[in-house]
C-alpha positions in Angstrom: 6.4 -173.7 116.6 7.7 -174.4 113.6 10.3 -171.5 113.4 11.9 -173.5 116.1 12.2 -176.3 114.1 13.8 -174.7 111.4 16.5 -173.2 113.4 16.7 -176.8 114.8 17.5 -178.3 112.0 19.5 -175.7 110.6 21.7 -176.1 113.6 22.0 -179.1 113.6 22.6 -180.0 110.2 25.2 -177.3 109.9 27.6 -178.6 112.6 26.8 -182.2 110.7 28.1 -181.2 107.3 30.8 -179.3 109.3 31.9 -182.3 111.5 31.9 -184.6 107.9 34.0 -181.7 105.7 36.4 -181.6 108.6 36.6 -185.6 108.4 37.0 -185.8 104.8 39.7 -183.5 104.6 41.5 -185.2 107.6 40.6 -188.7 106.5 41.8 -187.7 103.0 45.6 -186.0 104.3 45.7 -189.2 107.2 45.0 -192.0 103.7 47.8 -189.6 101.6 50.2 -190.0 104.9 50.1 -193.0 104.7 50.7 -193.7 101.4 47.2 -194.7 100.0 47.5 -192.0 97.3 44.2 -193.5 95.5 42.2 -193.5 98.8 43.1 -190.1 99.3 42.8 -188.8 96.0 39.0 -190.9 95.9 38.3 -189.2 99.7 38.4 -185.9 98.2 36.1 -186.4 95.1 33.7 -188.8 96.5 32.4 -188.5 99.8 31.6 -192.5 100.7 35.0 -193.6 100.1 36.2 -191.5 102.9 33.9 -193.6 105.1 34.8 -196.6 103.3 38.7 -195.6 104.3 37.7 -195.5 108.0 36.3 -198.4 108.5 38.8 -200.4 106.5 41.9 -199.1 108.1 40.3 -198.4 112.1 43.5 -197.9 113.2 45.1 -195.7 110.9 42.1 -193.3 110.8 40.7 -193.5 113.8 41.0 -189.2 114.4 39.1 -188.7 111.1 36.3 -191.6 112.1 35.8 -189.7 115.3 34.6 -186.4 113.3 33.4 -188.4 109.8 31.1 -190.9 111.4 29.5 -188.7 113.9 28.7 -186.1 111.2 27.3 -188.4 109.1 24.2 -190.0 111.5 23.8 -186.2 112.2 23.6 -185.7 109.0 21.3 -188.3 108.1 19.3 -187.7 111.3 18.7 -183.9 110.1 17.8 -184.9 107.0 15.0 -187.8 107.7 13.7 -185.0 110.3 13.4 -182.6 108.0 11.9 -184.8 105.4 9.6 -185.8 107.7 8.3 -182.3 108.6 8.2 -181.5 105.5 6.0 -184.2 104.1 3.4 -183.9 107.0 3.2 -180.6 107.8 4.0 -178.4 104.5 6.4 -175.8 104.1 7.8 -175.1 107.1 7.9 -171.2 107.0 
């Protein structure tokens, strides 16, 4: 049973941290496009500014929200699930 987790969550968490690198890089080029040159420069070293970008400018970047947002909460979903197997049932091996 818990094999079947792991591949789970390994799924799952690699199409999450897939959909968000894909939305950084897009939010990053759609801020440089249009001519926020620090936003995009900040999207590509620091990963929260990207989803600060998208939500302050909905309209401009509302391609790179649709992959960044999503990716994130799966993200974040992966990683509570995993934390919580983890702490209650050991080392998942």
């Amino acid at each position: 049973m818990a094999s079947e987790w792991v591949i789970i969550l390994t799924i799952t968490g690699g199409i999450g941290i897939a959909l968000m690198f894909v939305g950084i890089l897009i939010t990053a080029l759609t801020a440089i496009g249009n001519r926020h040159y620090f936003y995009g420069a900040c999207c590509l070293l620091c990963f929260p500014v990207a989803i600060a970008y998208c939500l302050q400018h909905k309209k401009q970047s509302a391609y790179p929200a649709k992959m960044l947002l999503p990716g994130t909460v799966l993200t974040a979903i992966t990683g509570v699930l995993g934390w919580w197997l983890y702490h209650y049932y050991g080392f998942i091996t």
